[in-house]
Every structure is written in structure tokens, then in C-alpha cells.
C-alpha positions in Angstrom: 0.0 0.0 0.0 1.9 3.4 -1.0 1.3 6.4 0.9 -1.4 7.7 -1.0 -3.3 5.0 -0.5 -2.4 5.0 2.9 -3.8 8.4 3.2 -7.4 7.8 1.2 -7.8 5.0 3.9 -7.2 7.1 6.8 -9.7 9.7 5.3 -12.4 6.5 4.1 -11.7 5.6 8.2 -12.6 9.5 9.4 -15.4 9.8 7.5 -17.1 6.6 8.6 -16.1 7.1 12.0 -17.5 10.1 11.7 -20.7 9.2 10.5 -21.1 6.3 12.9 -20.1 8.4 16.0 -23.1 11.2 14.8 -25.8 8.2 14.3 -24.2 6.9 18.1 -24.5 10.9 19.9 -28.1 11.3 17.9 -30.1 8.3 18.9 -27.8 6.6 21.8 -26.5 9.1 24.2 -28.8 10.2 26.8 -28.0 13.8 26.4 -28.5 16.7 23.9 -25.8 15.6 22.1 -24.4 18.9 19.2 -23.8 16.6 15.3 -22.9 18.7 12.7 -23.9 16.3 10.0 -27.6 16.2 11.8 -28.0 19.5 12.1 -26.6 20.0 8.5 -29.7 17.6 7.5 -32.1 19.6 9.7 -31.4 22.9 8.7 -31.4 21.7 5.1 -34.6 20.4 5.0 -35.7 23.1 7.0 -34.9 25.6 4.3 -36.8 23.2 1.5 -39.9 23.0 3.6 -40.3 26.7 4.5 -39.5 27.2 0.7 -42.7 24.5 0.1 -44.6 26.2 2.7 -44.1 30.1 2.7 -46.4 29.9 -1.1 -49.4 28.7 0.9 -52.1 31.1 1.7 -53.5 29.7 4.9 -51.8 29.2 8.1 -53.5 25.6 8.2 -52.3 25.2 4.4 -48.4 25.8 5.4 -49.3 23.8 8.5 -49.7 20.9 7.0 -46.6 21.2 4.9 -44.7 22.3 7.6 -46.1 19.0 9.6 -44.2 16.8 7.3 -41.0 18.4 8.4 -39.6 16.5 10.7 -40.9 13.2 10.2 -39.1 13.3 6.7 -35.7 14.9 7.9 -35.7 12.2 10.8 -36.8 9.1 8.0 -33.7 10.8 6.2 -31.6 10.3 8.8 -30.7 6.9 8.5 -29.7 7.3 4.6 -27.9 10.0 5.4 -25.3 8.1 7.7 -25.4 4.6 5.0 -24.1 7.3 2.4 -22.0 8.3 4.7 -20.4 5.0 5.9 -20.8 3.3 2.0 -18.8 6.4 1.0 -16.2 6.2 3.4 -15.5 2.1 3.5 -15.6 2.4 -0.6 -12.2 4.6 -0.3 -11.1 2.5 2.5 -11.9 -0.9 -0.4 -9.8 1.5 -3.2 -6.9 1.9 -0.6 -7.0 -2.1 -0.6 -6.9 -2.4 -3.8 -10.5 -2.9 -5.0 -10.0 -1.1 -8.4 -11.6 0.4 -10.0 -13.8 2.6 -7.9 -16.7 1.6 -9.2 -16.1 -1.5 -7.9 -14.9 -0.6 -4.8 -18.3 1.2 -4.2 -20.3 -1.4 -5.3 -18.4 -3.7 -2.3 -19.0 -0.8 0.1 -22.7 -0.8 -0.6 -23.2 -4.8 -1.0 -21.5 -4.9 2.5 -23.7 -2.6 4.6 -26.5 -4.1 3.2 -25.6 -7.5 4.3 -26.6 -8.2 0.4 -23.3 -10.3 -0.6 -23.4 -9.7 -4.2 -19.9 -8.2 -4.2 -17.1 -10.2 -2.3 -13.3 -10.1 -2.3 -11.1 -13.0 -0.7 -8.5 -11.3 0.7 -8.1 -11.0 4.3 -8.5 -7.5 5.0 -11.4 -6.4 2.5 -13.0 -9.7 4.3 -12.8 -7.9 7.7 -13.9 -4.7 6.7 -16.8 -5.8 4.8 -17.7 -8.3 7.7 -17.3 -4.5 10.0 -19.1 -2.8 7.4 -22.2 -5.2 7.7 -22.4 -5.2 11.6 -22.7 -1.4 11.4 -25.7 -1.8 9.0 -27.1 -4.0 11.2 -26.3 -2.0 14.3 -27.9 1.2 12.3 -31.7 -0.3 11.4 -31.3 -1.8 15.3 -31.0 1.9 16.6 -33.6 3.0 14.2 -36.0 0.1 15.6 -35.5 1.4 18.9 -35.3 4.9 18.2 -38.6 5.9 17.2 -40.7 4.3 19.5 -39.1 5.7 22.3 -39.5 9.2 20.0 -43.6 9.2 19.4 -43.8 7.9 23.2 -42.8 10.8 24.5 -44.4 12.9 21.8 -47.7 11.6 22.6 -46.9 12.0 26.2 -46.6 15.5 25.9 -49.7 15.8 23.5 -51.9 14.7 26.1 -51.6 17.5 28.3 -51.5 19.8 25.4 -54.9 18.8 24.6 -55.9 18.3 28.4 -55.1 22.1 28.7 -57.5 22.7 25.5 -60.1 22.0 28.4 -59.0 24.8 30.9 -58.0 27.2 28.7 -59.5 27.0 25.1 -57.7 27.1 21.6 -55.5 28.9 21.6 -55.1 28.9 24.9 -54.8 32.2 26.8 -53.9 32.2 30.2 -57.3 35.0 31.2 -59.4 32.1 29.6 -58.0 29.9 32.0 -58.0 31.7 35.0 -61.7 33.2 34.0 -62.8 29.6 33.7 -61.7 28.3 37.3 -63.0 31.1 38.7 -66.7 30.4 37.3 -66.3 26.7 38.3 -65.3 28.1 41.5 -61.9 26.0 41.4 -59.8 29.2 41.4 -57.8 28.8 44.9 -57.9 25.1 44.4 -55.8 24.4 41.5 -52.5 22.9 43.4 -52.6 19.6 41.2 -53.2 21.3 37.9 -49.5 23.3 38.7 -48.1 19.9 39.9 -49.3 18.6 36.7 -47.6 21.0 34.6 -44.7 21.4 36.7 -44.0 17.5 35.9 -45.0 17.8 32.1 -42.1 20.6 32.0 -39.2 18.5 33.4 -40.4 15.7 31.2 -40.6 17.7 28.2 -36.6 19.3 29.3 -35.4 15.5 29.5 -37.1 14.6 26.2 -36.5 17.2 24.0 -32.7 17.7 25.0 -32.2 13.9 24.6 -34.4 13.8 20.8 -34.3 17.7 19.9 -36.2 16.6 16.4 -39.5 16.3 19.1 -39.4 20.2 19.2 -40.3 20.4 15.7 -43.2 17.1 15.9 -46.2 19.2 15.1 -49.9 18.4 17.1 -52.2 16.3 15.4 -54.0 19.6 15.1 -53.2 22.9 13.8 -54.1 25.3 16.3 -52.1 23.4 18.9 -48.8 23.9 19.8 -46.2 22.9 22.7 -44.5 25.8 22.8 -47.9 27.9 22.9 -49.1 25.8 25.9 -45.9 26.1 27.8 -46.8 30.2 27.3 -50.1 30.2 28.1 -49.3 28.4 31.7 -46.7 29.7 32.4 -48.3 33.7 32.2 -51.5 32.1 33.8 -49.3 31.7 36.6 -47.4 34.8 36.7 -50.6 36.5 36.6 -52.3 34.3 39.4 -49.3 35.2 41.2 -49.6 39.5 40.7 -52.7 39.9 39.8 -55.3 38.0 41.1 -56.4 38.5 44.6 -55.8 34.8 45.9 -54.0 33.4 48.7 -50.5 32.3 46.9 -50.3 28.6 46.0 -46.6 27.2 46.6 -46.6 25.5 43.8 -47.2 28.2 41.5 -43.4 29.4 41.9 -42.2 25.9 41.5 -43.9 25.4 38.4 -43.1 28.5 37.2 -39.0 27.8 37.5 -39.6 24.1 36.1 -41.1 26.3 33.0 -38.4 28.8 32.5 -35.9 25.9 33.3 -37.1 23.7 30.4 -37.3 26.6 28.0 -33.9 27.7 28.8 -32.3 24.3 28.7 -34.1 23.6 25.1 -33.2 27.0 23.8 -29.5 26.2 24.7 -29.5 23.3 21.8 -30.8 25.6 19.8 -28.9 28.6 20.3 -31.3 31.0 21.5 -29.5 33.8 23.5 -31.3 34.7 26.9 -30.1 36.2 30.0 -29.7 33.8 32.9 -29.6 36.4 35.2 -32.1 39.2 34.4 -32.2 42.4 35.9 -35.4 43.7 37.1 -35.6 46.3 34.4 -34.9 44.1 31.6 -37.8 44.9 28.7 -40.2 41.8 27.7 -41.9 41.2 24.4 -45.2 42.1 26.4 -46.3 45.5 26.4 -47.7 47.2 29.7 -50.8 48.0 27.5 -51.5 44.6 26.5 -51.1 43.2 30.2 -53.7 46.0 30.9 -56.5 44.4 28.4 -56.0 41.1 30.1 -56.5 42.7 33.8 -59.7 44.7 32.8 -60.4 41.5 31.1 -60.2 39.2 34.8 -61.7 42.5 36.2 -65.2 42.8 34.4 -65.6 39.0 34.5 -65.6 39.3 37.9 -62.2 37.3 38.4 -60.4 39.2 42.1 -57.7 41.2 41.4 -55.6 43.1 43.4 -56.4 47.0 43.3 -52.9 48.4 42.2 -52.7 47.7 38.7 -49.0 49.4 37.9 -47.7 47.2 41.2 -49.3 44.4 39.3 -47.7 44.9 36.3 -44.4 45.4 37.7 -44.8 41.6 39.6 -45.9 40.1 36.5 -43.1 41.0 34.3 -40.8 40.3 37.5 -41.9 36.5 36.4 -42.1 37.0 32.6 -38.8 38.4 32.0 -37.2 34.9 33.3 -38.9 32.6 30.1 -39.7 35.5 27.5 -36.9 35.5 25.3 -37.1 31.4 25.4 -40.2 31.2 24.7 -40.5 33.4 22.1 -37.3 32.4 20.0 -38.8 28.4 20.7 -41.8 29.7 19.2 -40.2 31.6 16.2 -38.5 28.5 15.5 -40.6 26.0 15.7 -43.2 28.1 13.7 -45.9 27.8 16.2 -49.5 28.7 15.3 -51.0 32.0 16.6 -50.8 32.0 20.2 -51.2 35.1 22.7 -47.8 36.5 24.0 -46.0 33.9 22.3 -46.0 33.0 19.2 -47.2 36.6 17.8 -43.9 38.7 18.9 -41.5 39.4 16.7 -38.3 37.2 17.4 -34.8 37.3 15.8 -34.8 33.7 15.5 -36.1 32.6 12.3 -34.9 28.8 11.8 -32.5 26.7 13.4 -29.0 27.7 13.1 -25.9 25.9 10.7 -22.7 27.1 12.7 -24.3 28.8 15.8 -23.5 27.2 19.5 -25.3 28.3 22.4 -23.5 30.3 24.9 -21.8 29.4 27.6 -23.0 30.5 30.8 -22.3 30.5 34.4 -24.6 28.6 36.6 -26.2 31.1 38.7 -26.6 29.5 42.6 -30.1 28.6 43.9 -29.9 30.8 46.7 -28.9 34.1 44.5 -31.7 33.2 41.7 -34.4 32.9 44.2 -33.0 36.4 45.8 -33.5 37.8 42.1 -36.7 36.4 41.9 -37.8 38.3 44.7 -36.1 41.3 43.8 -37.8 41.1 40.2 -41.5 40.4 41.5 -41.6 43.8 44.0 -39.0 46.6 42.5 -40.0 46.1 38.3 -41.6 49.4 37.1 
């Protein structure tokens, strides 16, 4: 073997390593794992279906397009890393001596598929089609498991998006919600619906960090949306929290963090910038007028609600400013439908990102955010 065929090897090895080690971090590792050559794939087929999609007049029109997003970019997956590992053991065969490369690709591709109608006796093309066929084998088995794990957790997380259809109508708005348990009289009783949603945000954090591609699974419906429900609870409790005249529930806060937590953690994949640490003055994307609609809103349905309207203001952006620039850069992304104080701001963040990496940023301690969080809820103006 000269030197230059030493070298084509070495790069036929990288490349299939490569590709294996990106099909291993995407659907093995329990963590949200960064693959260039899977995020190449998503934003590439992101581009083609916003392309396919921005022509349609109707939201539910580009909806239904868009739906098809990531089932196909995930289906493609899988023949994107055989190309990927035919391509790289075919230059690894030419090295050997598998001339010409035609021939060498046609072993490559014969291999992986376990279809044997290519073969060469000598010993080391024997071993590395023999390698070459337990990866192919090793890919459909991760594809096997792969996916069901996938649409259990997406239909996990469906359930309560269309449970919340129930409390807080389509779309949901948080006054709808709040208006609603106060004319069923639930409205100081509602500890297990913020346990509920405090749990559905830590499973969605753990999901969607360890199979990012569920952020873009659309509902089975088009006026639902993840992202919008994770707004609309999590302002429903801000606002039960400084504006309606109810003894505090303790797990209002808790939920609350779980919610900004998961958003933060899920917009760190995806490179959404956000402050960890935000200052009491730090703006939001809702405006003091619009916060003033939904208070005469709770007001003339007859909802309590405390009498200083500026001092509830100032609370309730206290809790927004922690999740607002996640959940609106999620929701930009993700191309959520119409959704109050979510998905109808204007965002920076257009589609997911080719070369950009989330920030790193210092953990801020428990003790100092929950200081902040004080601070935030009584000094905003």
C-alpha cells in the first residue's frame, strides 16, 4: 500500500467514523448531544420546507406542509449516515486495492446491506466488509429502537396539550384559563393542575434535550402547539401570582422555575440567546398596554384582582422576564401557530442555526436566583 493509498484510507476511516459516531450521539447518548452532519440535515430540509410552505395562503395550508418536516428529515436520517459510511468504507476498499472505484463502491454498498453480491477473498477487505455489515445492522437496530421511544414521549406530551384545550380554550390564553376556574369556582384550588404542569415541564426538558427533532413534531391539530401551551401556563401563573387577589399557591413558583428551566435548557440546543440572570428592568416582548386588556379583562368577569394595577404589572413582568426571550425564540422557530404573548412577537430567530453554538453560561446558585426572583417580582416598574 503506497502512501497515498495509505492516506485515502485514513480519510475513508474518518469519515465513517464520523458518521457512525453522529448516528451513536443522535439516537444513543442520553443527552443533547451537538452533530454537525444532523443539524446540516435539519437545517437543510428546513430551508426546503419553509421554501414548500411560505407559497401557501392559509396558516393551516403551510401547517400541513410544515407537519411533514420532521418526520421526513428524521426518516432521512438513517440514509444519510449509509451514504456516509458506503462512502467512506468504498475509499477504505480503493486503498486495498478494489480497483476500479466503481467496484470498490459497489463492495462498500453490497456490504452494509448484508446483500453479498460483491465479495473479495482477501483478508483484510474480508474484515472490513464483515465491520461494514455489523454497522448496518447496528444502524436499522438503533432505528428500531429509536422511534418508538420518540412518538412515546411525543404523545406523552400531546396529552396534556390537549388536556389544557379543556381549561384554557384554543388557543389557549392564560385569562381564559384563569376566567374559567374562577366560574367553576376552582380558582384557589388548583394545586394539582401546577403539579401537573410542573411535571409535564421537566419531562418535556429531558425529552427534548435527549431527541431535539420532538421540538419540531407538530400536534395532530393545527391550532395546537407545545410551545404555545408552555406560554399560556406559564403567564397564567405569573398573573395568578400578581394579579389575582388569591392566597398564593406554593406551587405556582415551583412550576413556574420548572417552566423557565425547560425553556432555557431547550433553547441552549438551539442557540437562543437569553439572559440567565435578568435584571429587574430588563424589557419583555409584552407590552404594559397589552397586560392592561387582560387585567380589565379578569376584572369585568368578575375574576379578584388586586387593586394596584401598575404594582401588578411590575410583579408580573418580575416573572415573565425569566422565560420570555425562550419562549418566544422556541416559538419563532418551531413556527408555532397564533398563540397570545407567544408565538405573535416578533423574534430574531427565524430557523434553526448551521454554525451557531449556544452560549456558555455561568450557573447562577439557587440561593442568589431565588434572591432575584424576589427582587424582580416587587422593585420592576
Amino acid at each position: 500500500m503506497s502512501w497515498v493509498d495509505g492516506i485515502v484510507f485514513g480519510v475513508g476511516g474518518l469519515i465513517s467514523m464520523g458518521t457512525l459516531l453522529a448516528a451513536v450521539r443522535t439516537v444513543v447518548v442520553p443527552r443533547a448531544e451537538r452533530s454537525f452532519l444532523v443539524r446540516f440535515v435539519y437545517v437543510g430540509m428546513g430551508l426546503l420546507f419553509s421554501l414548500l410552505a411560505r407559497h401557501r395562503k392559509s396558516y393551516e395550508s403551510r401547517d400541513t406542509v410544515l407537519s411533514r418536516y420532521a418526520s421526513t428529515t428524521l426518516m432521512s436520517l438513517p440514509f444519510v449516515w449509509a451514504t456516509g459510511i458506503i462512502y467512506g468504507f468504498s475509499l477504505m476498499f480503493w486503498a486495498n486495492g478494489v480497483r476500479p472505484y466503481r467496484e470498490s463502491l459497489m463492495l462498500s454498498g453490497s456490504s452494509l446491506a448484508t446483500l453479498g453480491f460483491r465479495e473479495k477473498n482477501d483478508l483484510v477487505s474480508l474484515v472490513l466488509a464483515i465491520i461494514e455489515a455489523l454497522i448496518g445492522l447496528g444502524i436499522v437496530a438503533l432505528l428500531i429502537s429509536f422511534l418508538p421511544a420518540m412518538y412515546s414521549a411525543f404523545s406523552s406530551r400531546e396529552s396534556a396539550v390537549a388536556r389544557l384545550e379543556v381549561r384554557a380554550g384554543t388557543p389557549p390564553t392564560p385569562e381564559a384559563m384563569i376566567i374559567l376556574a374562577h366560574n367553576n369556582g376552582a380558582l384557589e384550588s388548583m394545586e394539582d393542575t401546577w403539579t401537573e404542569w410542573e411535571h409535564w415541564f421537566i419531562q418535556i426538558e429531558e425529552t427534548h434535550q435527549i431527541f431535539p427533532a420532538l421540538s419540531f413534531f407538530r400536534s395532530v391539530r393545527s391550532d395546537r402547539s407545545w410551545v404555545v401551551a408552555a406560554g399560556a401556563i406559564l403567564d397564567a401563573a405569573a398573573i395568578m401570582q400578581s394579579t389575582v387577589a388569591v392566597p398564593n399557591s406554593p406551587a405556582v413558583p415551583f412550576m413556574i422555575r420548572s417552566g423557565y428551566m425547560a425553556l432555557r435548557h431547550i433553547a441552549d440546543f438551539f442557540g437562543i440567546d437569553y439572559d440567565p440572570d435578568p435584571q429587574p428592568a430588563a424589557p419583555i416582548t409584552v407590552r404594559r398596554r397589552e397586560f392592561y386588556e387582560t387585567y380589565e379583562t379578569l376584572r369585568n368577569a368578575g375574576v379578584p384582582v388586586v387593586e394596584d394595577r401598575d404594582q401588578a404589572w411590575s410583579d408580573f413582568a418580575g416573572w415573565r422576564v425569566n422565560y420570555d426571550n425562550c419562549l418566544v425564540g422556541l416559538a419563532s422557530i418551531t413556527s408555532a401557530p397564533p398563540g397570545k404573548w407567544s408565538s405573535d412577537r416578533p423574534s430574531p430567530y427565524h430557523r434553526l442555526p448551521l454554525f451557531h453554538r449556544p452560549m456558555h453560561r455561568p450557573r447562577t446558585p439557587l440561593l442568589r436566583q431565588l434572591v432575584s426572583r424576589s427582587d424582580n417580582t416587587r422593585g420592576r416598574q
